[in-house]
C-alpha positions in Angstrom: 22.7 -227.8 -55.2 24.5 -227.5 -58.2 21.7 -229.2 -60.6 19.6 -226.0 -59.0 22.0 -223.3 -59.6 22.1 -223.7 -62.8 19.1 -222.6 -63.2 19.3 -219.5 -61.2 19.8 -217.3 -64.0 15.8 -219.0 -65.7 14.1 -218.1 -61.8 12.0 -215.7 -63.3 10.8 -217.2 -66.3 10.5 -220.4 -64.8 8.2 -218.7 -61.6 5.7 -217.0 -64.8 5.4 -220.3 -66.3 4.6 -222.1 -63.0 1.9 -219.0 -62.5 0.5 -219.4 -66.4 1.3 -215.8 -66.5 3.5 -216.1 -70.1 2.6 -212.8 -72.4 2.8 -215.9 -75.2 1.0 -218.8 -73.2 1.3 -221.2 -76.7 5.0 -220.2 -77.3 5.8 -223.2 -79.9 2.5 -222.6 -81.9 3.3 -219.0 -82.2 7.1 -219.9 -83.2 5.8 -223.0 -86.0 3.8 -220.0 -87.7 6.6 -217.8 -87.2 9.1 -220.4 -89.2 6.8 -220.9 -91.6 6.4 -217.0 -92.4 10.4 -217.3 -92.0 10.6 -219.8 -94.6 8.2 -218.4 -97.5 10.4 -215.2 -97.2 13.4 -217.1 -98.1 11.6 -217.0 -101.8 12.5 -213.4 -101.6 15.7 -212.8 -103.8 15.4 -209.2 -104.4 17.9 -206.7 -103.4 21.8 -206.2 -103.6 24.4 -206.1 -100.8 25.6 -202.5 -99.6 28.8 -201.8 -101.3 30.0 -198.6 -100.8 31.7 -199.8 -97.6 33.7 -202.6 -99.1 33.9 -204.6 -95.5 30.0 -204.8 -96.1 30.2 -205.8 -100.0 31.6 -209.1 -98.8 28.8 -210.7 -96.8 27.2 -213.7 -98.0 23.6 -212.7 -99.3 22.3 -216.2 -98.9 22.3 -215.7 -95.0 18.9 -215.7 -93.5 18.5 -215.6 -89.8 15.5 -214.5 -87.1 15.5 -214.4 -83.5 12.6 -213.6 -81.1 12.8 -213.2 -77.2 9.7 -211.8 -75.4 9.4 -210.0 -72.3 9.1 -213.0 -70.2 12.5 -214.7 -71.7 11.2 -216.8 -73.5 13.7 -217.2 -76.7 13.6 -219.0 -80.3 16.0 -218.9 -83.2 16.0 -220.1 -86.3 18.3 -219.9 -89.7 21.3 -217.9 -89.3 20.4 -216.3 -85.9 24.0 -217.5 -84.7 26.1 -215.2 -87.8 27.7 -211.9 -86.3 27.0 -209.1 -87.9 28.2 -205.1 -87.8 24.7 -203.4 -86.3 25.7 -200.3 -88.7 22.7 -198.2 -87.8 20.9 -200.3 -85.6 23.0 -198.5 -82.8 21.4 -195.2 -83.4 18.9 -196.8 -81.6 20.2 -197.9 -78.5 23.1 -195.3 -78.3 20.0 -192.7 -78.6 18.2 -194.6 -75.3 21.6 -195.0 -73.7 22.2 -191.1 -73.9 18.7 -190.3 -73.2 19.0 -192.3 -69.6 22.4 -190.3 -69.1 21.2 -187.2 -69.7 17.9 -186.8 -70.4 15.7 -186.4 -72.8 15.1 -183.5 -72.7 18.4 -182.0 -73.1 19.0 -184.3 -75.9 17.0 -182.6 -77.9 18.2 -179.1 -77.3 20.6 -181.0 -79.6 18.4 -182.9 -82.1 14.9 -183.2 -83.4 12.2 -185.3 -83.3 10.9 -185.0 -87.2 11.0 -187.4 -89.7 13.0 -185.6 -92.4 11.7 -186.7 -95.8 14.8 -186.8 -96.7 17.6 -189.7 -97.4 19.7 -190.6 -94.3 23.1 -189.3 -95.5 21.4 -185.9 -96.4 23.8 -182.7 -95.7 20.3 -180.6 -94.1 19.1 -179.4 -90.7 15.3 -178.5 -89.6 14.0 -175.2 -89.4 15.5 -174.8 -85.8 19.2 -175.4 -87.4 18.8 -178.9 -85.6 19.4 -182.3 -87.4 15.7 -183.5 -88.0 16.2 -186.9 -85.3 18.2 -189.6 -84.0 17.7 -192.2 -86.7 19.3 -190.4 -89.6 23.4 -189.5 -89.7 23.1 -185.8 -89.0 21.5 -186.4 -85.9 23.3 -189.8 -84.7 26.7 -188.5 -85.0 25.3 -185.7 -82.4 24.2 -188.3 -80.1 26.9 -189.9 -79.6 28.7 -187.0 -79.2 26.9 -186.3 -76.0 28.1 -190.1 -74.8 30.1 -188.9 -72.0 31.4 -185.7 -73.2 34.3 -184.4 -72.2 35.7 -187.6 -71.6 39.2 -189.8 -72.7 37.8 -191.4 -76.5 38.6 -195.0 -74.6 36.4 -194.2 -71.6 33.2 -193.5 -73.8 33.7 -196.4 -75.0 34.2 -198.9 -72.6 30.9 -197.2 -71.2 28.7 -197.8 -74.3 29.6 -201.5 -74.5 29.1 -201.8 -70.4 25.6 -200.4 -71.5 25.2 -202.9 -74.1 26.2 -205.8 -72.3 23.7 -204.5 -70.3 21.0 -204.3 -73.0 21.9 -207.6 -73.8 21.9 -209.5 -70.6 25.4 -209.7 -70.8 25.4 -211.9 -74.2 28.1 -211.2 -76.7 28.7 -207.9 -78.0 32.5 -207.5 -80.1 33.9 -204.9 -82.2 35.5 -205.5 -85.6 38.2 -203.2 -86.4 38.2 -204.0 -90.1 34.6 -203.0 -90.9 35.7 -199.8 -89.0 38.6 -199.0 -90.9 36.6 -199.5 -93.9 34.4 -197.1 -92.8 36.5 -194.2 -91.7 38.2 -194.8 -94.7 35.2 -193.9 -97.0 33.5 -191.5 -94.9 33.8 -188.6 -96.7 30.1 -187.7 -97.1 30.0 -188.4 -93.1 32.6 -185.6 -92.8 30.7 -183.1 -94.9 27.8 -183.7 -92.8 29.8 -183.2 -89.7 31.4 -179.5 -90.8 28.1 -178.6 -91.7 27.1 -179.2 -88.6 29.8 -177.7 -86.9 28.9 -174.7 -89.0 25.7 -174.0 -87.7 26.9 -174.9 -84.2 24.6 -178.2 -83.6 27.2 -180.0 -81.6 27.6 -179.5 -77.5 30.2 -176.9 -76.7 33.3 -179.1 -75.2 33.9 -181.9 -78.0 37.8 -182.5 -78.6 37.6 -182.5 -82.7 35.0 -183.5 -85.4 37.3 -186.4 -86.2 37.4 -187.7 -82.3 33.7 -187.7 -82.7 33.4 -189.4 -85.7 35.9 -192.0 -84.9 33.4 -193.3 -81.6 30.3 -192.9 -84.1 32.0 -195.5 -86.9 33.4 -197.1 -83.7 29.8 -198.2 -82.6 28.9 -198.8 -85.9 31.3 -201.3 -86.4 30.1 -203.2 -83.1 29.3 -206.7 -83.7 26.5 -209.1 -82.6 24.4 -211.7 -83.7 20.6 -211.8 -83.9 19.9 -213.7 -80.7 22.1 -210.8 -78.9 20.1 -208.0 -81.0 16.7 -209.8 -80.2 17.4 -209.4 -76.4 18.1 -206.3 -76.7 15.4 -205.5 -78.7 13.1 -207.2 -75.8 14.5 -204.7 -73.4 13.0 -202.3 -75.5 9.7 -204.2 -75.4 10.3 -204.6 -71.7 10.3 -201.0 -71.1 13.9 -200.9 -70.3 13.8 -203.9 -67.8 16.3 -206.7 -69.3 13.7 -210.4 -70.0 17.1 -212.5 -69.0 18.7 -210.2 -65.8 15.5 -208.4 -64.5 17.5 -205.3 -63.9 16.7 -202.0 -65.4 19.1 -201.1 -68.5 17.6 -198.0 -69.4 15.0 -195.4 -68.4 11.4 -195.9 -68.8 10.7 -192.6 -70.9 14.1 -192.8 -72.5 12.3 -196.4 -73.9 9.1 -194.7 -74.8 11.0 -191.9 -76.2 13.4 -194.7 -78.7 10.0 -196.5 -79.8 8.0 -193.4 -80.9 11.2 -192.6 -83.0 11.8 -195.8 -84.4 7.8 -196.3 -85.9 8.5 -192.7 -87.0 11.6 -192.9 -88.2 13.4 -195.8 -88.1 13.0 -197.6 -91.6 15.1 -194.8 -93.6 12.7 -193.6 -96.6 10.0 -196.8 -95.6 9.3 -195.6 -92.6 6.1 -194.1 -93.3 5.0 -197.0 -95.4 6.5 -199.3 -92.8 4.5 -197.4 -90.3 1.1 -197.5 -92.3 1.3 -201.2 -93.4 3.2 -203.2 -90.5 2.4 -200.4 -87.7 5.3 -201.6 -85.1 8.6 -199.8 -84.1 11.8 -200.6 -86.2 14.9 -200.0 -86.8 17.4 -201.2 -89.6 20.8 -200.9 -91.1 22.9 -201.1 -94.3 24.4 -204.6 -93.1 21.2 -206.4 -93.2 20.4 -206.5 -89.8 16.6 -205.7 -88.5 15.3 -205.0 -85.0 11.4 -204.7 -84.3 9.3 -204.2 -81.3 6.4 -205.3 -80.0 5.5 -203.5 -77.0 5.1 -205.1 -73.8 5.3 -208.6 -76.3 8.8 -209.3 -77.5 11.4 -208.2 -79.2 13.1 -210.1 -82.7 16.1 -209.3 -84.9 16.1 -210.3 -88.8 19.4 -210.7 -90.2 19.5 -210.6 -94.3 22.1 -208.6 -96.5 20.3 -207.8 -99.4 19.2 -204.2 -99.7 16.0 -202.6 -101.3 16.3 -199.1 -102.9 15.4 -197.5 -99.5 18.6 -199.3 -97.8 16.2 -201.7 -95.9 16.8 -205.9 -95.6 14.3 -207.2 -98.5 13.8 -210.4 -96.9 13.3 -208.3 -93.0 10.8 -206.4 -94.5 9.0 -208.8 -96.6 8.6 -210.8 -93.3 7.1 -208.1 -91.1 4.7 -207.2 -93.9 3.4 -211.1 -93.4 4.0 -210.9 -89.7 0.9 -208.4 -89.4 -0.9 -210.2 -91.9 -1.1 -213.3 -89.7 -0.9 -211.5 -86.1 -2.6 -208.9 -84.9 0.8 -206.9 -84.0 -0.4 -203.7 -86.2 -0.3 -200.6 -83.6 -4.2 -200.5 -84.5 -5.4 -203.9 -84.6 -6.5 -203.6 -81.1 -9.5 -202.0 -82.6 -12.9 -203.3 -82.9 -14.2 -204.8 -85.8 -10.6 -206.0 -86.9 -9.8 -209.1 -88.9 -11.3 -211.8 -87.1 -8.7 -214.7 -88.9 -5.8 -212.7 -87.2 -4.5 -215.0 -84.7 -3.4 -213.1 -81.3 -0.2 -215.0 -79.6 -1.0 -213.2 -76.3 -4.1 -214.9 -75.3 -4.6 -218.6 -74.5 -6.1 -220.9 -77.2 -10.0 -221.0 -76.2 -10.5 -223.8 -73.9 -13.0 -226.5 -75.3 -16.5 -226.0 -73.8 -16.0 -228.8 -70.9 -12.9 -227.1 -69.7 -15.0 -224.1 -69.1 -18.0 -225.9 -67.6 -15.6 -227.7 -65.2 -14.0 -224.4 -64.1 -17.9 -222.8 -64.0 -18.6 -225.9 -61.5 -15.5 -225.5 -59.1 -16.0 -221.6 -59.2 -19.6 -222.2 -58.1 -18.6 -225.1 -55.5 -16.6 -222.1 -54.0 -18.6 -219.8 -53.8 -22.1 -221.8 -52.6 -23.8 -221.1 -56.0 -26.3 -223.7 -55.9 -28.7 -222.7 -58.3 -25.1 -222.8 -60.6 -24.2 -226.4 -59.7 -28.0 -227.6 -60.0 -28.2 -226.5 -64.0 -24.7 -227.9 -64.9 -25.4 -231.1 -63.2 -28.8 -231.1 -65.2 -26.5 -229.9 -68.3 -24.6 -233.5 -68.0 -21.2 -231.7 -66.7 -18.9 -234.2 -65.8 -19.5 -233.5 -61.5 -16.1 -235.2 -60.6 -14.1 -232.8 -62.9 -10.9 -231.4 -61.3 -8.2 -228.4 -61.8 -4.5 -229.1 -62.4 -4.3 -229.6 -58.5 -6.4 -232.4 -58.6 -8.9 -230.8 -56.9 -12.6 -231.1 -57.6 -15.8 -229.2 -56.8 -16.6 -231.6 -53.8 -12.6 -230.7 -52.4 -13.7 -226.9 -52.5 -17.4 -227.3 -51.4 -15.4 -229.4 -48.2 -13.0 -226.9 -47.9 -15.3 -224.2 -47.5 -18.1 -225.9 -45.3 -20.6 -225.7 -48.0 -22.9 -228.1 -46.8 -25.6 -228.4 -49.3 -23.5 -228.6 -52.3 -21.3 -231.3 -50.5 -25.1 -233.0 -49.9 -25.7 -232.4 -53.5 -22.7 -233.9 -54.8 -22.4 -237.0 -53.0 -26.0 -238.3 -53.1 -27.7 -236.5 -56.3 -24.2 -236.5 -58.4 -22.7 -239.5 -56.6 -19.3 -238.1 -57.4 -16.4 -240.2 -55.9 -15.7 -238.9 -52.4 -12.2 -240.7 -52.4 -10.8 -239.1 -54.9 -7.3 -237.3 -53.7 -5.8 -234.4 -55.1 -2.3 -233.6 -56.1 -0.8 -233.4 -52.2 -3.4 -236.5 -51.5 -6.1 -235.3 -49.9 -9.7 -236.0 -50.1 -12.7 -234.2 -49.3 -13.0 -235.0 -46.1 -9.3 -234.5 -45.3 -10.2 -230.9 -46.7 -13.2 -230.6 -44.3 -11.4 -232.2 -41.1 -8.5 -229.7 -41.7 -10.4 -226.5 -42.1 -12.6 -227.8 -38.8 -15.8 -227.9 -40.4 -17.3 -231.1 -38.4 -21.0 -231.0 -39.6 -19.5 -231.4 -43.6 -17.1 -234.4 -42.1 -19.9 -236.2 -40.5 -22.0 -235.6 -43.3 -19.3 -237.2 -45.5 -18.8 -240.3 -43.0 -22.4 -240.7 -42.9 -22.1 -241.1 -47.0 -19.7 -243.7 -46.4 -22.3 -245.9 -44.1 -25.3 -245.6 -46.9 -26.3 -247.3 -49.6 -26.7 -244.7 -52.5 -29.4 -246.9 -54.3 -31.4 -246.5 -50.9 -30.8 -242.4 -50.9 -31.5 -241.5 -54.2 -35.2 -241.7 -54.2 -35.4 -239.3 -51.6 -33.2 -236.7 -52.3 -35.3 -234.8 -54.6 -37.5 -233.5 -51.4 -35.0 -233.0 -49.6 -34.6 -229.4 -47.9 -32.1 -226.4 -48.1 -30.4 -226.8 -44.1 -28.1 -224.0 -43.3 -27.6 -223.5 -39.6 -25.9 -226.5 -37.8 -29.4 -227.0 -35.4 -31.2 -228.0 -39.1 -27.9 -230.3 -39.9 -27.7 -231.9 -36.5 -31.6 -232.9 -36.6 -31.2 -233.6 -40.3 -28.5 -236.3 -39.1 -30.5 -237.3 -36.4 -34.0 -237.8 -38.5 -31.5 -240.0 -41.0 -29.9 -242.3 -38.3 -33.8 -243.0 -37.3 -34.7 -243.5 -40.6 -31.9 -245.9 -41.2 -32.6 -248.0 -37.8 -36.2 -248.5 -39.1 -35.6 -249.2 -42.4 -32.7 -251.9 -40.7 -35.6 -253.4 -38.2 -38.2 -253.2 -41.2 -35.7 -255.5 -43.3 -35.5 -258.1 -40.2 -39.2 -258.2 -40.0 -38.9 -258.9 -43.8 -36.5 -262.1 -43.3 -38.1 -263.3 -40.3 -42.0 -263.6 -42.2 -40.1 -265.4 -45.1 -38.3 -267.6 -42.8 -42.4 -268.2 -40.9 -44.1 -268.5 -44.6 -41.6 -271.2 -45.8 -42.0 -273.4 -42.9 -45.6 -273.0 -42.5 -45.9 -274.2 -46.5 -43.0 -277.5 -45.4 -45.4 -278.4 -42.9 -48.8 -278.1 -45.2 -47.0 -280.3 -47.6 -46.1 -282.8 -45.5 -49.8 -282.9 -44.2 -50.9 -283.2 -47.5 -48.4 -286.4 -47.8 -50.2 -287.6 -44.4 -47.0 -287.0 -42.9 -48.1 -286.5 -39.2 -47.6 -282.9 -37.6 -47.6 -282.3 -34.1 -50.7 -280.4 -32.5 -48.3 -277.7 -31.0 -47.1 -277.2 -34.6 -51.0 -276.9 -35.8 -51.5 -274.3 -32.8 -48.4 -272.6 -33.9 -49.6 -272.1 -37.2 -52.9 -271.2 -36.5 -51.4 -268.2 -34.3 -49.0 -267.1 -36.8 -52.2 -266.9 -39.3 -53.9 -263.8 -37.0 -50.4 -262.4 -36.1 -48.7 -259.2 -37.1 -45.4 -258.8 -35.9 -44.6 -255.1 -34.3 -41.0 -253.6 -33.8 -40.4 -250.9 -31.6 -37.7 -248.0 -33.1 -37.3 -245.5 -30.8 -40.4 -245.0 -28.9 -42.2 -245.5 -32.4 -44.7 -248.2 -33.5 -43.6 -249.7 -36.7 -45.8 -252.4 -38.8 -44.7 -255.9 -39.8 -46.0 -258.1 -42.0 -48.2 -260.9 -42.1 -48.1 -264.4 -44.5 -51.0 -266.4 -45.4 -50.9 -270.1 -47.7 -53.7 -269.8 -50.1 -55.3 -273.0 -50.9 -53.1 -273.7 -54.2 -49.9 -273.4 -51.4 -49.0 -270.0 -52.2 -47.5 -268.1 -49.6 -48.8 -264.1 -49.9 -46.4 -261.8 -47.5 -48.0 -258.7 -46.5 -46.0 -256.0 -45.2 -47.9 -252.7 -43.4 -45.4 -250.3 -42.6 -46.4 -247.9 -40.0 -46.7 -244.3 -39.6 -43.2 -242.3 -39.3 
C-alpha cells in the first residue's frame, strides 16, 4: 500500500503513458537535442549582470540552468535548474493571470492596455487613453497588482498571491528574499516617479491606501524566489491552459491564460519582443535577474535561468537558446504551415514506425474488420502473418475473436501461422473464439489441429468463400469425408505393398525350385485379376492392383474412384 501511494501524486501521467497518449511520445530524444542546444549556448559569453539593483549585481554569471515540464508532467532539468533566483519581472506575468481570474479581464483593463509600447520598460508615459500601454512593462504592472485584492490588509494580499503561486506551481517551492527587496525599495526612485505620474492622471483604482503600500507588494513579488524547475511548472500551467501538469486542478482561468500568452508574444521580451516574436514566434516572458519563461501552447512549458543581460535587458544565453530552439523544432507560432522546413523535427508526433510495424498493424486492422482482399495482398506482399500488437495478440486472435471465419481459414492453412500462440493474459485463438461463443471458428480451429498441413495445402487455392453456418457445417462435413477416404485409400496402399512383396518372395523361391503350395499358386493367380474396393460412406472408391513383370518387378497401380 505504501509502495503504491507514493505514487499517487504521478496517477495521471503514469495513466497517459500506459494509453501512449504523451503530447512528447520520444521524451528522452527530444530532451538529448534539447541539452545539446543547452550546451552550444554555454559558448555565449555576451552580456553583463544588472547592476543597478546591487542585490542583483552579485549573481554569479557563470550560472546556466534550463528546465522543461510539459502538459502531461513529464519534467527534465539540466545545469543550474536547482539555483533560486528573484523572478523580478517574470511575476508581471502570473500576477497579471492571477488578477485576471479574480476579477476579470475585462475590468482589468479599464485599468491597463493591451499595446506594446515601443517604448523601454521603466518609461514615465501612458497610451492615448491615459492608460499604461500593458501588463508587461512597470507603468502597467504596478497597476495590476494594485488590483490584487484591493482594499485589503498589505499582509493579506500577500499571503494570497503566494497561495496562488503555490498553486501555479503544484505546490513546489516558492520563498521570498527580503534583501533583494530592500535593495529594491531602496533604489526605486524611477519606480516612484512612474507611480505619481500615474496617480496624476488617475490610472489607479479608487480605494488604494498609498502609492508607497502599493509599491511595497509590487517590489514584494518581485523579490519572490524560485528556481527553474518551480518556474517551468508554472510555466506548463500556462501551456496547460490554466490546469496544473503535476495537481490536475485548475490554477487560473482559461481566458485569463489566453489572455497572459497573447501579451507575453506581444510584449513580453522588453524592446525584443517584436524580434522575439518574428524570429522564435512563442510567448515569453523575462526579467532583469536572468530568469526566462516560454511557452509552448498545449506542449510544455521551460524556464532558462542565465544573469547576463543584452542591451534590451533580456538573458543572452535564454535568448540565444530559443533562437536555436525554433531552428531545430518546429515550435514557431507559424510552422504549422504547409511547405515548412521539412528537417524540423516535431517532438509531438511519434518517430515513424519502420514499414513492417505498419504492415503488421494494416494486417490486424484488416483481421478485424473481415477485409479479405487486405489480408490476401499483404500475405502475397511476404508480411510476417504471425505478427502481433503489444498485447500479444495477432491477426488470427482478432479474426477468432470476431468469428471471421474465412480469414481464420486463410490463416491457418494458406499462412500456416501458429495457432498456439498466447497473448499477453495467455490466450490463444481458439480460447478467443470459445469465449466469444463462436463454435463454427472453434471447430474449424480443432479440425486444424487433426490435419496434416502438407495434405491441405494443395487444395486450398480452390477453395470457396463460406459465410452462412449451413455452407461451414457442409464444408466440415465434405472434409471429414474427404479425410476418411483419403485414410481408407492409404490402407489400400499398405495392404497391395504388403500382397506385391509376398507374391515376388514366393516367385523367387520358385525360381530357386523351392516348392510352393498349389493354394499359394491359386492365391496368386486371383490376386493377379483382383482390384480391391473400399466402401466410404455409401461411396465406391478404387484400389489398386500389383503385377510382377517378368524381370521380378512389382508395378502397383492405384485407380482412385470418382468422389
Amino acid at each position: 500500500v505504501n509502495c503504491f501511494s507514493s505514487i499517487r501524486p504521478c496517477l495521471p501521467l503514469v495513466l497517459e503513458i500506459l494509453r501512449g497518449n504523451l503530447v512528447v511520445p520520444e521524451w528522452p530524444r527530444f530532451t538529448a537535442k534539447m541539452t545539446e542546444i543547452f550546451e552550444e549556448c554555454r559558448k555565449v559569453t555576451d552580456g553583463t549582470v544588472a547592476s543597478y539593483i546591487p542585490q542583483l549585481a552579485r549573481a554569479d554569471p557563470n550560472l546556466w540552468g534550463m528546465s522543461i515540464c510539459s502538459v502531461d508532467g513529464q519534467r527534465y532539468n539540466y545545469g543550474d535548474s536547482k539555483a533560486d533566483f528573484c523572478i523580478q519581472s517574470l511575476s508581471k506575468t502570473f500576477n497579471y493571470a492571477i488578477v485576471a481570474t479574480d476579477i476579470g479581464a475585462e475590468k482589468l483593463h479599464g485599468y491597463v492596455g493591451h499595446e506594446p509600447s515601443g517604448r523601454l520598460f521603466n518609461e514615465i508615459c501612458l497610451d492615448a487613453q491615459g492608460k499604461p500601454h500593458n501588463p508587461m512593462i512597470n507603468s502597467g504592472a504596478i497597476v495590476t497588482s494594485s488590483l490584487i485584492r484591493l482594499g485589503r490588509p498589505l499582509s493579506d494580499r500577500f499571503d494570497f498571491i503566494i497561495s496562488e503561486y503555490r498553486k501555479l506551481s503544484g505546490g513546489l517551492h516558492v520563498g521570498f528574499n527580503n534583501a533583494t527587496f530592500l535593495s529594491e525599495r531602496d533604489t526605486a526612485d524611477r519606480n516612484y516617479a512612474i507611480s505619481h505620474y500615474m496617480k496624476e492622471y488617475h490610472c489607479f483604482p479608487p480605494g488604494i491606501a498609498s502609492l508607497r503600500e502599493e509599491l511595497d507588494l509590487y517590489f514584494q513579488l518581485c523579490s519572490l524566489e524560485c528556481c527553474c524547475e518551480t518556474l517551468s511548472v508554472m510555466a506548463s500551467t500556462l501551456a496547460n491552459g490554466g490546469i496544473n501538469p503535476l495537481t490536475q486542478k485548475r490554477a487560473i482561468s482559461a481566458q485569463a491564460c489566453r489572455d497572459v500568452l497573447s501579451l507575453m508574444y506581444s510584449c513580453g521580451m522588453y524592446d525584443l519582443s517584436g524580434k522575439f516574436a518574428f524570429q522564435v514566434g512563442l510567448p515569453a516572458k523575462s526579467g532583469v535577474s536572468g530568469g526566462m519563461i516560454v511557452v509552448v501552447p498545449n506542449v510544455m512549458g521551460m524556464c532558462l535561468y542565465s544573469p547576463p543581460l543584452d542591451k534590451t535587458g533580456n538573458s543572452t544565453r535564454g535568448v540565444a537558446f530559443c533562437m536555436s530552439m525554433v531552428k531545430a523544432f518546429n515550435f514557431h507560432n507559424y510552422d504549422s504551415l504547409v511547405h515548412t522546413d521539412s528537417r524540423k523535427i516535431d517532438p509531438r508526433r511519434r518517430l515513424e514506425s519502420s514499414e513492417a510495424e505498419q504492415d503488421t498493424i494494416l494486417l490486424l486492422y484488416s483481421a478485424k474488420n473481415a477485409n479479405m482482399d487486405r489480408v490476401r495482398k499483404l500475405y502475397a506482399k511476404g508480411v510476417d502473418m504471425n505478427g502481433c500488437d503489444y498485447d500479444g495478440r495477432t491477426a488470427l486472435h482478432l479474426a477468432a475473436a470476431e468469428g471471421h471465419n474465412r480469414i481464420v481459414r486463410f490463416l491457418l492453412r494458406t499462412c500456416t501461422v501458429d495457432h498456439r500462440v498466447r497473448d499477453r493474459w495467455g490466450r490463444s485463438p481458439m480460447d478467443e473464439a470459445e469465449a466469444f461463443g463462436h463454435l463454427i471458428t472453434l471447430q474449424i480451429m480443432k479440425n486444424h489441429e487433426n490435419i496434416d498441413i502438407t495434405e491441405i495445402l494443395p487444395m486450398v487455392e480452390g477453395e470457396p468463400d463460406l459465410d452462412s453456418e449451413e455452407e461451414e457445417f457442409a464444408y466440415m462435413r465434405t472434409s471429414r469425408v474427404r479425410r476418411a477416404k483419403r485414410e481408407a485409400e492409404l490402407r489400400v496402399r499398405e495392404e497391395a505393398r504388403a500382397k506385391a512383396l509376398e507374391r515376388r518372395i514366393k516367385e523367387q523361391r520358385r525360381k530357386r525350385g523351392e516348392k510352393v503350395t498349389s493354394s499359394e499358386d491359386s492365391e496368386r493367380e486371383d490376386e493377379d485379376d483382383r482390384e480391391g474396393e473400399v466402401v466410404i460412406g455409401g461411396e465406391d472408391t478404387a484400389g489398386e492392383r500389383s503385377e510382377t513383370g517378368e524381370d521380378g518387378e512389382t508395378t502397383i497401380k492405384f485407380t482412385l474412384g470418382s468422389d
